[in-house]
Structures are given as C-alpha cells and as structure tokens.
C-alpha positions as CSV (number, residue, x, y, z in Angstrom):
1,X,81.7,90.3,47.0
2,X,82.3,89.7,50.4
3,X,82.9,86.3,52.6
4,X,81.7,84.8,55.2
5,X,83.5,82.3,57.2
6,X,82.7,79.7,59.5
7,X,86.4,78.0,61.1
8,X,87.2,75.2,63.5
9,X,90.5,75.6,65.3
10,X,92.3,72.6,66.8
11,X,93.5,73.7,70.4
12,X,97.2,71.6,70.3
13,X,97.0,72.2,74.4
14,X,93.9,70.1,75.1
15,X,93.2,69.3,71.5
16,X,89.6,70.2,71.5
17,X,87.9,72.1,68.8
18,X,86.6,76.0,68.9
19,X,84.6,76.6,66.0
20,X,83.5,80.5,65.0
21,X,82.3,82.8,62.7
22,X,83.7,85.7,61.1
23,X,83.9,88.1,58.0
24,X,87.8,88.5,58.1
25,X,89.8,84.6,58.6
26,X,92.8,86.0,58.9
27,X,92.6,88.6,61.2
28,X,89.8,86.7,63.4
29,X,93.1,83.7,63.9
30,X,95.4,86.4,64.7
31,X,93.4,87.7,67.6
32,X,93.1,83.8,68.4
33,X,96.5,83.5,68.2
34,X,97.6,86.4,70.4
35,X,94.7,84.9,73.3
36,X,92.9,88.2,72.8
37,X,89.8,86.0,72.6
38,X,88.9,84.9,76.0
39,X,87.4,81.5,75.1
40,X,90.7,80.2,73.6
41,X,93.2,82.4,75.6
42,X,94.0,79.4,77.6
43,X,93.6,76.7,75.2
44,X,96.5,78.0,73.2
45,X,98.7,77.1,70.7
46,X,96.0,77.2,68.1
47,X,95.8,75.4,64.7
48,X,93.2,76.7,61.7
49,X,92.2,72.9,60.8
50,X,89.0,73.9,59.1
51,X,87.1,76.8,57.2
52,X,83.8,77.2,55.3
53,X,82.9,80.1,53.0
54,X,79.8,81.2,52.5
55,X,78.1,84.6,50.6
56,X,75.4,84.9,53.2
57,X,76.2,85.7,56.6
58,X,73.0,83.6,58.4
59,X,74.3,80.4,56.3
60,X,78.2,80.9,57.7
61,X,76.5,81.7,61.5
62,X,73.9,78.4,60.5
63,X,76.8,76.2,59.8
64,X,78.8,77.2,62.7
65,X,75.4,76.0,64.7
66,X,75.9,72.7,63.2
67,X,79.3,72.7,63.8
68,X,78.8,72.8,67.7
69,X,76.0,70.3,67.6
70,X,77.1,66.1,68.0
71,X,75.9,65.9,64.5
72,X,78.2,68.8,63.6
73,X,81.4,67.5,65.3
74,X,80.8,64.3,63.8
75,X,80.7,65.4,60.3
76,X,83.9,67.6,61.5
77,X,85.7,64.2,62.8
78,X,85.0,62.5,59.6
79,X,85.8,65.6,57.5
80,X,89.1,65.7,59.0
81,X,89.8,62.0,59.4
82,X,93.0,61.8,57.0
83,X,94.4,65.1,59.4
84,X,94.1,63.0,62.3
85,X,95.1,59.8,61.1
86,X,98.2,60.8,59.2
C-alpha cells in the first residue's frame, strides 16, 4: 500500500508556511532541507510542522489545494494553535 502525503513546512526564516505534496515525506524534506527546491531555498531553515496521509494521490494533491486556499490556512492556524502558542 502506498502513501500519499500532503505537508506544511514552517520556514523559521520568515516563518511562513510551504505546503506540498509528495509520495516519499522523508526524502521530499531532505531535498527541502538541502534548498534543492527552488521555492524554499531561500526561506530556509525548514521545520515539518504538518503532514496528511492519504491512499489516493488526487485526495493528497486536493488537500494540498485547500491547504493554500484562506480557508486552508485557517484550518492549518487553528490545527496548529497549541505549536504556536506553547
């Protein structure tokens, strides 16, 4: 059975979120990480606040939709609201 995964990383630099979709978490970070993806070279250090996991692949790229959406980044914000608050 293979995964899909829909992620939001925290950029520590301007603390702004990047949210994505891949099939492999860990090595789609590690590129992150190492700025060999050009949208978050520069927004660098990265956290990995958030993931999804899905057995569809169009639900996973769906949710990452919503996820970039005001509605999406809402739900993310309130999600997440213990991370931020401490």
């Amino acid at each position: 059975m293979n995964f899909h995964y829909t992620y939001v990383l925290l950029s520590t630099k301007d603390k702004k979120f990047y949210c994505g979709y891949s099939e492999d978490l860990k090595s789609r970070f590690e590129q992150h990480d190492k700025g060999k993806v050009s949208s978050t070279k520069d927004r660098r250090p990265l956290e990995l606040i958030y993931y999804e996991s899905c057995l569809v692949k169009q639900d996973a790229m769906k949710r990452e939709r919503y996820f970039k959406t005001y509605k999406g980044k809402l739900f993310l914000r309130n999600r997440l609201k213990s991370y931020f608050t401490g």
